[in-house]
C-alpha positions as CSV (number, residue, x, y, z in Angstrom):
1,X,-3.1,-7.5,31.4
2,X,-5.6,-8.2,28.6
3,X,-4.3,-5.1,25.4
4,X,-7.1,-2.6,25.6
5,X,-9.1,-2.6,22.4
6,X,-10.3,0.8,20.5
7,X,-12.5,0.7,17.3
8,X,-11.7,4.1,15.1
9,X,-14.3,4.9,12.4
10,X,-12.8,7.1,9.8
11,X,-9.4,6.2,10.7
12,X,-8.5,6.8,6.9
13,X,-9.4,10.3,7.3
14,X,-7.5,13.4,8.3
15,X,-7.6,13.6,12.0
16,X,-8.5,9.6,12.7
17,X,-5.1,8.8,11.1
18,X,-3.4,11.3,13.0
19,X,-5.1,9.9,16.3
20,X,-4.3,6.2,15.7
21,X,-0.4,7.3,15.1
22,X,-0.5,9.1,18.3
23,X,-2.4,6.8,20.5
24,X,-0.1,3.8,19.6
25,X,2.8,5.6,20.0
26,X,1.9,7.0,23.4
27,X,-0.1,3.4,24.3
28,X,2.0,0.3,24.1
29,X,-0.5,-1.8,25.6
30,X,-3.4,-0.8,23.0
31,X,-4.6,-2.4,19.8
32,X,-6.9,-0.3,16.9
33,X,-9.6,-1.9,14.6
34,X,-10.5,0.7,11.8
35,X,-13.6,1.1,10.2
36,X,-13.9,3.2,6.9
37,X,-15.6,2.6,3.8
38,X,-12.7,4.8,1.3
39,X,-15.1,7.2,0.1
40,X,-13.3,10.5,-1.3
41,X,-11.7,11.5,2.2
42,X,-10.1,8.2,3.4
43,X,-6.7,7.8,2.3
44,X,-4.9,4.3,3.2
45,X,-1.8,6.2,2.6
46,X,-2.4,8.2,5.9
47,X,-2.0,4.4,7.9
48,X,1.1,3.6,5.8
49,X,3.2,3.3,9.1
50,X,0.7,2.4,11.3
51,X,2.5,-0.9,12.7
52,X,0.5,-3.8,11.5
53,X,0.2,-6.1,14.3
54,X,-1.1,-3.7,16.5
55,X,-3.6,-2.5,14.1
56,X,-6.8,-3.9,11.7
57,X,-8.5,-2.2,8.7
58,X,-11.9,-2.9,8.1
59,X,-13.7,-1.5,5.0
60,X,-16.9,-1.2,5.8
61,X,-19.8,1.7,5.7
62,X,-21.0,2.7,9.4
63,X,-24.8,2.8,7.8
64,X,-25.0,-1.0,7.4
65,X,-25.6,-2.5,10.7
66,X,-24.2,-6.4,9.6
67,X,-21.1,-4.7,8.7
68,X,-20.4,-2.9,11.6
69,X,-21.4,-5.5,14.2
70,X,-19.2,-8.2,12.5
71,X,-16.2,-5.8,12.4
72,X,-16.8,-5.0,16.0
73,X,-15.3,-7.3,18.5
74,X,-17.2,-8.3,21.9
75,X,-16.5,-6.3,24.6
76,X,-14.1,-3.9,22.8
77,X,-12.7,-1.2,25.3
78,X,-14.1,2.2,22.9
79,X,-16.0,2.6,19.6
80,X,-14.2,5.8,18.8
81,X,-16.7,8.2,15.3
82,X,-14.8,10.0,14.0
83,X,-16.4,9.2,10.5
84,X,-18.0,11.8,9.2
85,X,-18.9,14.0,5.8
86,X,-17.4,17.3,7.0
87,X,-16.8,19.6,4.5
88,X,-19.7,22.7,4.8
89,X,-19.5,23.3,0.6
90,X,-20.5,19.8,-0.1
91,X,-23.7,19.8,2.3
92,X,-24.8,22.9,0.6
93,X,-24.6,21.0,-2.4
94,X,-25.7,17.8,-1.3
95,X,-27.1,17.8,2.3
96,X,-28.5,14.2,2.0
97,X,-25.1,12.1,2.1
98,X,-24.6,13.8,5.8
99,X,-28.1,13.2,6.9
100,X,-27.4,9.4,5.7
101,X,-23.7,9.3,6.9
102,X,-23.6,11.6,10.1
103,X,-27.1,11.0,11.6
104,X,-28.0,6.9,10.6
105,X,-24.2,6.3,10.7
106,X,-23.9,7.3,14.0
107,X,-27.4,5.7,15.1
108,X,-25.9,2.4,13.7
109,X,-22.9,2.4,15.7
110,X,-24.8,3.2,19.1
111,X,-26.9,0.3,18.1
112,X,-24.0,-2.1,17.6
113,X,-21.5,-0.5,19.9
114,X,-24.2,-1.5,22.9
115,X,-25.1,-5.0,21.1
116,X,-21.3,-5.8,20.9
117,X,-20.9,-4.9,24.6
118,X,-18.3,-2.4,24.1
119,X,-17.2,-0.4,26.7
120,X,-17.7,3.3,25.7
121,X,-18.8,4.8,23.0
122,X,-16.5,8.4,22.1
123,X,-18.2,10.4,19.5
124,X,-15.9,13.4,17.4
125,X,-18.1,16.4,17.3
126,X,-17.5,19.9,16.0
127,X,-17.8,23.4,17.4
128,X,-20.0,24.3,14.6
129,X,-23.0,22.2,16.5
130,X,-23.1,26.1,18.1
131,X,-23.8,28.3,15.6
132,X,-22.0,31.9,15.3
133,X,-20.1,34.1,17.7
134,X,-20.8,37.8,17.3
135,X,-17.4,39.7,17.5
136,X,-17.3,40.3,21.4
137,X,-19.0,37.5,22.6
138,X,-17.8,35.0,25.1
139,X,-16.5,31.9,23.3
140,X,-18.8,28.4,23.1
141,X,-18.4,26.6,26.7
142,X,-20.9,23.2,26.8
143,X,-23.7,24.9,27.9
144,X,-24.3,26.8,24.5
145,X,-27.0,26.2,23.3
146,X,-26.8,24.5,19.5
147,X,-28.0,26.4,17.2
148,X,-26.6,25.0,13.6
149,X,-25.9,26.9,10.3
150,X,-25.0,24.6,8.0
151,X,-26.8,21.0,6.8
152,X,-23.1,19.4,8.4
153,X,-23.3,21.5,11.4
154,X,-27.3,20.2,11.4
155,X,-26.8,16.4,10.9
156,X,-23.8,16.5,13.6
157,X,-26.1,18.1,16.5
158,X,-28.5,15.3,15.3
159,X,-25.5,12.5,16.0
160,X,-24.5,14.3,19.5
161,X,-28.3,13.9,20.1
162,X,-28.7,10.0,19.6
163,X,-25.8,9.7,21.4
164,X,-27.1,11.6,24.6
165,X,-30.4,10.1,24.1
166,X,-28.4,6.5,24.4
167,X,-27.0,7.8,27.9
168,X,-30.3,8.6,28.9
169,X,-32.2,6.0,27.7
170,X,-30.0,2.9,28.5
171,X,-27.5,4.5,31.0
172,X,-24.9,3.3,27.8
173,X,-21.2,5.0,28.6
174,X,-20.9,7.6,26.0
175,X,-18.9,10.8,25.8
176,X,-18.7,13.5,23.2
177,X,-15.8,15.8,22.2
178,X,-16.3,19.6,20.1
179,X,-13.3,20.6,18.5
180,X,-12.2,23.5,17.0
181,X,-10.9,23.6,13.1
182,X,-7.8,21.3,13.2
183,X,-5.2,21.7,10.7
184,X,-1.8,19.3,9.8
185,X,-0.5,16.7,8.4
186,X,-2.5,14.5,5.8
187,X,-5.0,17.2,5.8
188,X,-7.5,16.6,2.4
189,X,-6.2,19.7,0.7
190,X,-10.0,20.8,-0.4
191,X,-9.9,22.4,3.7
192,X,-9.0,25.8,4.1
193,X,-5.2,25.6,5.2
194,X,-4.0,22.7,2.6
195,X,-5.7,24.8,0.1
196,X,-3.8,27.7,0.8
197,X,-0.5,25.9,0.9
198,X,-1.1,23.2,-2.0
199,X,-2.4,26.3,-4.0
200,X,0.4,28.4,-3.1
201,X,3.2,25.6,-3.5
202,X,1.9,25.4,-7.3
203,X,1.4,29.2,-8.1
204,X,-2.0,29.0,-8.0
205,X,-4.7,31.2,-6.7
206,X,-6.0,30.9,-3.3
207,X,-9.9,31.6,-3.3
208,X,-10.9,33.5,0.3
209,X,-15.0,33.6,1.0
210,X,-16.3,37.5,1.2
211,X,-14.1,39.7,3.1
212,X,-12.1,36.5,5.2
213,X,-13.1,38.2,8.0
214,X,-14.3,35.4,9.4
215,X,-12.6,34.0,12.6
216,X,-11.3,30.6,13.6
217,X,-9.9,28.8,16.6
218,X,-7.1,27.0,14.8
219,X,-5.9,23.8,16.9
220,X,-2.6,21.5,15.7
221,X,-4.3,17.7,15.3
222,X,-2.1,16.3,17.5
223,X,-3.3,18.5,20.3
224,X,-6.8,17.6,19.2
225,X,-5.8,13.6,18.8
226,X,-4.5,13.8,22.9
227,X,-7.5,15.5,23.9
228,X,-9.8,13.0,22.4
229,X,-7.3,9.8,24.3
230,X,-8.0,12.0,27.4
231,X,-11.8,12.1,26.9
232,X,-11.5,8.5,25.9
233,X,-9.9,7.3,29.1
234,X,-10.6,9.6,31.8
235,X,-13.3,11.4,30.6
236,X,-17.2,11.4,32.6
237,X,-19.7,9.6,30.8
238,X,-22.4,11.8,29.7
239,X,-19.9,14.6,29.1
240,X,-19.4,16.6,26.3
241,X,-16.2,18.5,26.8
242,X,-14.8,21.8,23.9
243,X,-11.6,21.6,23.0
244,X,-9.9,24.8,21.7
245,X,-6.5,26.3,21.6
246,X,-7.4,29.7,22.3
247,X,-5.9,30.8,19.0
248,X,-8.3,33.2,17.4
249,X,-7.4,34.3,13.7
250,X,-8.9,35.9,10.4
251,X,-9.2,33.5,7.5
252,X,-7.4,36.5,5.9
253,X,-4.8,36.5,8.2
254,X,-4.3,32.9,8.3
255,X,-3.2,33.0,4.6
256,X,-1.4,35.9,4.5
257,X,0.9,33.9,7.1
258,X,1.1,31.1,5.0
259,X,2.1,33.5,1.6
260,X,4.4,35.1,4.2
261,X,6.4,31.7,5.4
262,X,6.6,30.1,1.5
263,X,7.7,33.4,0.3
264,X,4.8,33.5,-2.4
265,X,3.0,36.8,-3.7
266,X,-0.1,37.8,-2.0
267,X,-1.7,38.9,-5.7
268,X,-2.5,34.7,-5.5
269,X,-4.9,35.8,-2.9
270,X,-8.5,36.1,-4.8
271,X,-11.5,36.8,-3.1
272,X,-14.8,34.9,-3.8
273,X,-18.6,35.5,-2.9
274,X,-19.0,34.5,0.5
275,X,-20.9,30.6,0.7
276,X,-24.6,30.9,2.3
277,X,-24.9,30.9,6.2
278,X,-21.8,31.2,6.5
279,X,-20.8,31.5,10.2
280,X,-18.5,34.6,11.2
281,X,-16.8,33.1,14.2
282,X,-16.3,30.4,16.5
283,X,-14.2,30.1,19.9
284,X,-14.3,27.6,22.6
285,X,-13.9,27.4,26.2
286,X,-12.4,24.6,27.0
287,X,-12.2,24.9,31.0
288,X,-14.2,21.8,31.6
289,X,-11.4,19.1,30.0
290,X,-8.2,21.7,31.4
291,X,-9.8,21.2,34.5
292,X,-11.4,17.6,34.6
293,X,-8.4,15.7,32.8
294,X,-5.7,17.8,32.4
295,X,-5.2,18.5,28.9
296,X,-3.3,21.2,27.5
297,X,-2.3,22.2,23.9
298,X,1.2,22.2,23.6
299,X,1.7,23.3,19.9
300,X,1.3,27.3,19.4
301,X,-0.2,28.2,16.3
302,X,2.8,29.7,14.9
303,X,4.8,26.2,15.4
304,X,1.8,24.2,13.9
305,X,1.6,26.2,10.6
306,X,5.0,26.0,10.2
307,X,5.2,22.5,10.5
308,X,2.2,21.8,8.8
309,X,4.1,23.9,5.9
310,X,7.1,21.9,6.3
311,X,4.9,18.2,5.9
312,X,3.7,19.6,2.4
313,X,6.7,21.1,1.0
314,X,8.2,17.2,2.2
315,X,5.3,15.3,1.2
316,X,4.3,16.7,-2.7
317,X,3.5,12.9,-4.3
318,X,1.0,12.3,-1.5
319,X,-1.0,16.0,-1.8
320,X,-0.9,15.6,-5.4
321,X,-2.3,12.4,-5.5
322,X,-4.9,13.4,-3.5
323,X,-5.4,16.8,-6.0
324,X,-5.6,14.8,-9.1
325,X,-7.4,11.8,-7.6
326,X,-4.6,8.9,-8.3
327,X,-4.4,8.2,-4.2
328,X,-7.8,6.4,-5.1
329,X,-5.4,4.3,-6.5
330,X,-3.6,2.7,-4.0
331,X,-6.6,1.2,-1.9
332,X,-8.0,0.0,-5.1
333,X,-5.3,-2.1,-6.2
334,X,-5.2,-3.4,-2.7
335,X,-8.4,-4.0,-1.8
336,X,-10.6,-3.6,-4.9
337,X,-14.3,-4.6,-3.8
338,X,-13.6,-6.5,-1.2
């Protein structure tokens, strides 16, 4: 039988890496091509061990359409986006780079993805296409309607968009997965949990927006990284299917837990003015993929943080690298302009 195919954009990032490792592992049979141009998120030290003759790395920007189509190969199996600029802060500060990465990016890939004759197309959404959840109402299923707060939120309802609009327009096998926030290993330690523990690990204060009140659904990324090979193989083209772990928390409570486990002083804890729009909770319902494929998360939150604790305590060279910007190091001395 001919090795199935998958091309991962952003498979430098946080939760690309994380998949790749995981899909290999649990796919003998399947071979990965990623995509990712290295900009401050992609890390080549997060595919370290990713077994080289099973897997390709392409630099190249998902907004230039020559690139992408010549690092596609025909007929590939999935086209697999999970590039994206993600973090809220920066599109407050600079909404155009998501307009030009999130929105043409993903119109770029549709385009080549259907020119290269590949397969499916898989496209890694957010729960924050939704909006806000007032305190008692029922969490996001797929039928909420989007309602964006943030210029990220904004330009990834825009991507989900094209990408429906390619089912409908061309009949084109596409499928799109919302995911709750993620936290774990190789996480870029500007996100909310790394922060905390990075901060925490070097004595550090740990800023905490208004009250941190707000509420999260907190998800392991390897539970996220086997729903998305679920969606990618079994899933219904034209779905969009939540995935959540049911695991509701304060920001506030979340660091207090982390303080708690790395025996550190909550005095580190210093509240900040609260970012603009920010949104006060999200949950998901994520019946449709329980029910459709099967998928469950396996990791509780309580297991998650602590192992998530435990990779950072172990792994100090690779978050301080990241923190003082010397990991920018590694692909340049590899792969320089090439």
């Amino acid at each position: 039988m001919k090795p199935e195919t998958y091309i991962v954009t952003g498979g430098a990032g946080f939760i690309g890496s994380n998949f790749i490792r995981m899909a290999l592992a649990e796919r003998p049979d399947l071979r990965i091509v990623t995509l990712d141009l290295l900009t401050y998120a992609g890390n080549l030290q997060n595919l370290a061990d990713i077994p080289k003759d099973r897997h390709t790395f392409v630099r190249a920007d998902i907004t230039d359409p020559e690139a992408v189509r010549a690092a596609i190969p025909e007929g590939a199996d999935a086209v697999l986006n999970f590039a994206a600029e993600s973090h809220v802060d920066r599109s407050i500060l600079g909404p155009l780079a998501f307009v030009r990465t999130n929105v043409l990016g993903t119109q770029v890939l549709l385009d080549a993805a259907r020119a290269r004759s590949v397969k499916r197309f898989l496209q890694v959404s957010t729960d924050e296409v939704y909006g806000s959840l007032a305190p008692d109402d029922p969490a996001f299923t797929e039928a909420t309607p989007l309602d964006p707060s943030s210029a990220y939120a904004a330009s990834k309802t825009g991507a989900d968009l094209l990408v429906l609009a390619a089912f409908k327009t061309f009949g084109y096998d596409v499928v799109i997965t919302r995911c709750s926030n993620n936290y774990g290993p190789y996480h870029f330690p500007e996100k909310f949990i790394p922060l905390a523990i990075t901060n925490a690990l070097e004595g550090k204060s740990i800023p905490v927006y208004g009250d941190g009140r707000q509420v999260r659904d907190w998800i392991y990324v390897d539970d996220h990284a086997r729903a998305i090979l679920a969606v990618a193989e079994k899933g219904r083209a034209g779905r969009v299917y939540n995935i959540g772990a049911r695991s509701e928390r304060f920001n506030i409570d979340v660091v207090r837990e982390i303080l708690r486990q790395l025996g550190s002083p909550e005095s580190l804890i210093q509240y900040v003015k609260d970012r603009p729009g920010h949104d006060r909770r999200y949950a998901m319902n994520s019946a449709r993929i329980e029910a459709e494929l099967g998928w469950r998360p396996r990791v509780t939150f309580e297991q998650g943080l602590a192992a998530t604790i435990r990779w950072f305590r172990e792994n100090t060279d690779w978050w301080q690298r990241v923190k003082d910007g010397t990991y920018r190091e590694f692909y340049e001395k590899w792969y320089g302009d090439r």
